[in-house]
C-alpha positions in Angstrom: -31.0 -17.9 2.7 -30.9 -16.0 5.6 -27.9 -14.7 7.1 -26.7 -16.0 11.1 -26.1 -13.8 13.4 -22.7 -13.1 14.0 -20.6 -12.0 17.2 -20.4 -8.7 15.5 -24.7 -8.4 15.7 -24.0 -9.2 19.3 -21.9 -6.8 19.9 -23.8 -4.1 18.2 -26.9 -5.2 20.2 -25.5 -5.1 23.7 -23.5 -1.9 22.8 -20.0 -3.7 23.6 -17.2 -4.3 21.7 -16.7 -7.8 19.6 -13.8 -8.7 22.1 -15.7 -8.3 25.0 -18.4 -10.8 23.6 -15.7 -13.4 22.7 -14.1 -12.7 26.6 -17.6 -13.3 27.8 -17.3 -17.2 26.0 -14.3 -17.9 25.9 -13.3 -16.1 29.1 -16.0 -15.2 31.3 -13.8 -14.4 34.4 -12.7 -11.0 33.1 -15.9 -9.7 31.9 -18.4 -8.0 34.6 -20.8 -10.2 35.4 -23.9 -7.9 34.2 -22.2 -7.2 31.0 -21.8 -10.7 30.4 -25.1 -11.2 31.7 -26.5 -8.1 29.0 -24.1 -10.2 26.3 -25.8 -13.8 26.8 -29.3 -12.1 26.5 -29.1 -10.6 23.7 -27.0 -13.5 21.8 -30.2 -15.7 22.8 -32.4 -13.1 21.2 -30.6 -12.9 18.0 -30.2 -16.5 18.0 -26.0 -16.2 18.1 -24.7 -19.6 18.8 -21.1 -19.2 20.0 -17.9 -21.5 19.0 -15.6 -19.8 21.4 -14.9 -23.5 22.9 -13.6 -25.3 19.4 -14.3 -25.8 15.5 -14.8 -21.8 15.3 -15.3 -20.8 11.4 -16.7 -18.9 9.2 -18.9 -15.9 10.6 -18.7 -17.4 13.9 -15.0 -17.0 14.6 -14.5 -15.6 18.0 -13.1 -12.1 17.9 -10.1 -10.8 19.0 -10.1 -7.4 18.6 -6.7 -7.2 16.6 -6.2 -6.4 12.7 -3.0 -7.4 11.2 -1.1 -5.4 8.9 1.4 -6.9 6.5 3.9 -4.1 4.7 6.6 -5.1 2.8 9.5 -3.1 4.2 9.5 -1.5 7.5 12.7 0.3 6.8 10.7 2.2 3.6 9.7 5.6 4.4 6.5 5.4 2.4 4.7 2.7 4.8 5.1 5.6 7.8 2.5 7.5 6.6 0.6 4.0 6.1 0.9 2.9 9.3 0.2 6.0 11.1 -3.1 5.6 9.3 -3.7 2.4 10.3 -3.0 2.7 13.7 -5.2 5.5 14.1 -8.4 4.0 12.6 -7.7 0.8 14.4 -7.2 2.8 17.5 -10.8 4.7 16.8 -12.9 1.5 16.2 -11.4 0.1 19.6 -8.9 -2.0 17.8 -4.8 -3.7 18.6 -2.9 -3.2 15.2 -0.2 -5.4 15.3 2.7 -4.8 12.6 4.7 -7.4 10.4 6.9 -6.8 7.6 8.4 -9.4 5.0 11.9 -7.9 3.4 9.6 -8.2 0.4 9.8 -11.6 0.3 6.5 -13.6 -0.6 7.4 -16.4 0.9 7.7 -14.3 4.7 4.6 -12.3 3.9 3.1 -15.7 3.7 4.1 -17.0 7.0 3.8 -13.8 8.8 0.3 -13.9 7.8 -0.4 -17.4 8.3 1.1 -17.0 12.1 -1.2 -14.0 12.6 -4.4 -15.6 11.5 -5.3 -17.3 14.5 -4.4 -14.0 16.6 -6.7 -11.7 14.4 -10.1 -10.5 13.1 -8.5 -9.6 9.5 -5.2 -8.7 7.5 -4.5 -5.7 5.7 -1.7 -6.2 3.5 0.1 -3.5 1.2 3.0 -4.2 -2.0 1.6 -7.6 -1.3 4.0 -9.7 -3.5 2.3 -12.9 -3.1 0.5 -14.6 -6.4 -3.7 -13.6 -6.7 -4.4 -17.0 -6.1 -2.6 -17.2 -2.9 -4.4 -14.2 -1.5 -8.1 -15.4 -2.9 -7.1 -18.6 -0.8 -6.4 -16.6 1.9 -9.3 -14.1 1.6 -10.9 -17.1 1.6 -10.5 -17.6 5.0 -10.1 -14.5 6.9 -11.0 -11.2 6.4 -8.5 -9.1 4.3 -8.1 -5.8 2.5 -5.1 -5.3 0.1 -3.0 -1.8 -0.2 -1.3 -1.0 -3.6 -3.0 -4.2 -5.3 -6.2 -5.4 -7.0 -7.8 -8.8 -6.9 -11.9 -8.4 -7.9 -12.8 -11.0 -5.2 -10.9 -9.4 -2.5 -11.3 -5.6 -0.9 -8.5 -3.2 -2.1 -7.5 0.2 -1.9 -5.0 1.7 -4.7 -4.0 5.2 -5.6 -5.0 6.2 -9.3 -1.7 5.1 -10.6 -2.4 5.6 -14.0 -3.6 9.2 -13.2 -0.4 9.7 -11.5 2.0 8.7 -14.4 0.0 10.8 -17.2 1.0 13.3 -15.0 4.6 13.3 -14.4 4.9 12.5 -18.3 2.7 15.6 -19.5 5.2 17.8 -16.8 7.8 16.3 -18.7 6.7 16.8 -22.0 6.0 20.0 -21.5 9.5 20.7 -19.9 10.5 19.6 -23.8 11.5 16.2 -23.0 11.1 13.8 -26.0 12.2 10.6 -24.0 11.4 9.4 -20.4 13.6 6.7 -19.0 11.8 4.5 -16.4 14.0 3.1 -13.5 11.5 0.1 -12.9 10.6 -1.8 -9.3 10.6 -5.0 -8.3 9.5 -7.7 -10.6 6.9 -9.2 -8.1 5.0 -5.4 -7.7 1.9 -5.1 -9.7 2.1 -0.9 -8.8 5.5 -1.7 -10.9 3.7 -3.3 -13.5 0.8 -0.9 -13.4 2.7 2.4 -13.6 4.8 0.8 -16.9 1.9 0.2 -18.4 0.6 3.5 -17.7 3.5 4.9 -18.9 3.4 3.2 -22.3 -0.2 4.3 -22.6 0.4 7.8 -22.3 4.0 8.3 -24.1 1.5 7.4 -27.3 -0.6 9.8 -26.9 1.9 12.5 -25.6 4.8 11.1 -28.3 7.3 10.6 -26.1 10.1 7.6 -26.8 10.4 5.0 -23.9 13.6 3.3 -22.1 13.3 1.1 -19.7 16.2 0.3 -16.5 15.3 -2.4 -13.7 14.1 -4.0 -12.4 15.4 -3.1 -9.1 14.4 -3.1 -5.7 12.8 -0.1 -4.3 15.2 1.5 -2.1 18.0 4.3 -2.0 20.7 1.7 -3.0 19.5 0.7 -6.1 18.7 4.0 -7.7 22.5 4.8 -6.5 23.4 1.9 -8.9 20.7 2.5 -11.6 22.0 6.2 -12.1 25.1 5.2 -14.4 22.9 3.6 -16.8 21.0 6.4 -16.7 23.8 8.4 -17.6 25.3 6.2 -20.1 21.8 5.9 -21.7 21.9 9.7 -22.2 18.5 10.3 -20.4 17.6 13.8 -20.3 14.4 12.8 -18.4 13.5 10.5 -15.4 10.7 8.9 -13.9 11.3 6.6 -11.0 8.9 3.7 -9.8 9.2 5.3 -6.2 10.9 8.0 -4.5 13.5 6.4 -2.9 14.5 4.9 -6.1 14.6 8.4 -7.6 16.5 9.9 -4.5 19.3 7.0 -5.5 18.9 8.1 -8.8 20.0 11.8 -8.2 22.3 11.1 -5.8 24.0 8.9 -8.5 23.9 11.4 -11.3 25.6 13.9 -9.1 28.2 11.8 -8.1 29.1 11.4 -12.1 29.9 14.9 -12.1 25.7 15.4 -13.4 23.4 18.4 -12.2 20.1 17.6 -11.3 18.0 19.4 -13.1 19.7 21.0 -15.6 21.5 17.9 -17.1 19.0 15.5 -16.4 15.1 15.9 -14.8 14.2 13.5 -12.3 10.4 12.4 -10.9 9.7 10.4 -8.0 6.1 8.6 -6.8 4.7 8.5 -3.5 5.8 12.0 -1.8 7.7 10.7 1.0 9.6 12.7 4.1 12.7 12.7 2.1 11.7 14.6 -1.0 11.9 18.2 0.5 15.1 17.2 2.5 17.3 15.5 -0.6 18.7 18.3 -2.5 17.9 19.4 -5.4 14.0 18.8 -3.8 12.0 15.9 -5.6 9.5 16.2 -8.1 6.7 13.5 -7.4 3.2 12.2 -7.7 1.8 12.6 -4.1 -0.4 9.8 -3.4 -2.6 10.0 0.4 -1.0 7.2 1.9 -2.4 7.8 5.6 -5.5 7.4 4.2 -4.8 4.4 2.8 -3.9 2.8 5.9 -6.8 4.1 8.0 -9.3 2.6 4.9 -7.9 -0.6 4.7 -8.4 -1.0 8.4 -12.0 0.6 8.7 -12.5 -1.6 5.5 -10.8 -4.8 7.1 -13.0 -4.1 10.1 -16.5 -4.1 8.3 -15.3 -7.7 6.4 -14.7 -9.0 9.8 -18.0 -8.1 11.2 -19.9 -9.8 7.6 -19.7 -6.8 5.2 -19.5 -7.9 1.4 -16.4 -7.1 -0.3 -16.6 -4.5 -3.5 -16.4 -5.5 -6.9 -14.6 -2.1 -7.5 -11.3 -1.2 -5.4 -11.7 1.9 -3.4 -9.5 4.6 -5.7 -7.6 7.3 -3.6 -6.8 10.5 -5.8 -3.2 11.5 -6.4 -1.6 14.9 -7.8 2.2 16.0 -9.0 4.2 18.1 -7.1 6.2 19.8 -9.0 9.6 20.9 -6.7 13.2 21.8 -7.8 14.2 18.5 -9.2 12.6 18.7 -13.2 13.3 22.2 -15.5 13.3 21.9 -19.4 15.7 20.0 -21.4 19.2 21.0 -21.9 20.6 22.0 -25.3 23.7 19.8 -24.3 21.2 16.4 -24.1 21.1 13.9 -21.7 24.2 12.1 -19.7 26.5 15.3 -21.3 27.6 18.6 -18.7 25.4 21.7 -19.1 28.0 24.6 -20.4 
């Protein structure tokens, strides 16, 4: 069957962008009057039929020129690097990012996207914690592109997480650390669920004994709160579902009368602004997070304008950073002073 010509053909045609087309329908007063002449010929040769005046669906929805993006927690320091990605490849293709974020609820990162749909060409959504079936519905609908999650019938970009965490527990195995304690995320995060699983996988292989605290939300608080079952637990060695969580975490330790490192080792994930400021500096897995954000938008962008989505995510490479935060077990074990 062959495909209709979309608003997006149009555009490419006539050498404008998509929201100048749907200006040129839907509101011909505030496009020049040659351009919108140059517009209406080349839709006729293409054989574009416009909906700009009601019932607008499928391929045929009138553009606007705007991607959404959906983060979890504006407050995070790991969605800066994210948006500044975003905004920046939306900025290059010609497009308005406008910004929402939920308080990692699903239920507001359902209704922030639902209010945005009309407003939009397509959603990019990272830490989505909504279920897979809400977002196929969704995807259904509108163009989107998920950050941090996989669904095979929607477009997603991830950070090898599994890469990541055979990592941080080969540095820590090597540091002679026989047992990693994992200070978990939220419940509703599949990078929470992916990294644990990671995690189990390679602590077979490497032979390294498994605890497990959380889950908790991903912030500075919690690992603040986390860091006394740590210590009771006797952990020598750490590895946090995110940085801020580990930041909490050694923060914690210390105020327990703990040193970081040489008590007890800590690893963080993400590589956020904080981990060279917090003191001792963070070991983490560095993942390229304002490249995530400018892909999901370029990739939001070509769904919009009829681009299939990939069976395969797009996979961003990550690697460990290894900073003042990890060093090789104490003889005193974990959760006891160093003499």
């Amino acid at each position: 069957m062959e495909r209709r010509p979309t608003i997006y053909d149009v555009a490419r045609e006539a050498g404008v962008a998509p929201s100048t087309v749907s200006r040129a329908y839907a509101r011909p007063g505030r496009v020049n009057s040659d351009t919108a002449k140059a517009i209406f010929e080349v839709a006729e040769r293409l054989g574009y039929r416009s909906t700009a005046l009601g019932g607008a669906t499928g391929a045929e929805r009138v553009a606007t020129g705007s991607i959404a993006l959906v983060i979890a927690d504006v407050t995070n320091p790991f969605y800066a690097e994210i948006i500044n990605g975003a905004y920046s490849a939306a900025h290059q293709a010609g497009y308005n990012l406008i910004l929402s974020h939920t308080g990692e609820s699903p239920t507001l990162e359902r209704n922030a996207i639902e209010h945005e749909f009309a407003h939009v060409d397509g959603v990019v959504i990272a830490s989505s914690r909504m279920s897979d079936s809400s977002l196929r519905m969704m995807a259904k609908q509108k163009a989107i592109v998920l950050l941090n999650r996989t669904i095979p019938e929607v477009n997603c970009v991830v950070s090898d997480n599994p890469r990541g965490v055979r990592r941080a527990a080969e540095h820590l195995g090597m540091l002679g650390h026989d047992t990693v304690t994992y200070v978990a995320g939220p419940e509703t995060s599949w990078v929470d669920g992916i990294r644990w699983r990671s995690l189990r996988e390679a602590a077979l292989e490497l032979e390294l004994k498994l605890k497990r605290i959380g889950p908790n939300q991903p912030n500075v608080q919690a690992g603040l709160r986390a860091a006394r079952q740590v210590v009771e637990s006797h952990a020598t060695a750490v590895l946090a579902y995110n940085d801020q969580l580990a930041i909490g975490v050694i923060k914690g330790i210390q105020a327990l009368g703990l040193r970081v490192p040489q008590d007890i080792s800590v690893v963080g994930f993400d590589n956020i602004i904080l981990d060279e400021i917090v003191s001792p500096a963070l070991t983490t897995v560095a993942a390229p997070l304002r490249a995530m954000g400018a892909n999901g938008v370029t990739n939001c962008i070509a769904v919009a304008g009829g681009a299939r989505t990939k069976g395969q995510p797009l996979l961003l490479p990550v690697k460990l950073i290894e900073r003042e935060s990890t060093a090789h077990r104490s003889a005193a074990g974990g959760g006891q002073r160093s003499r």
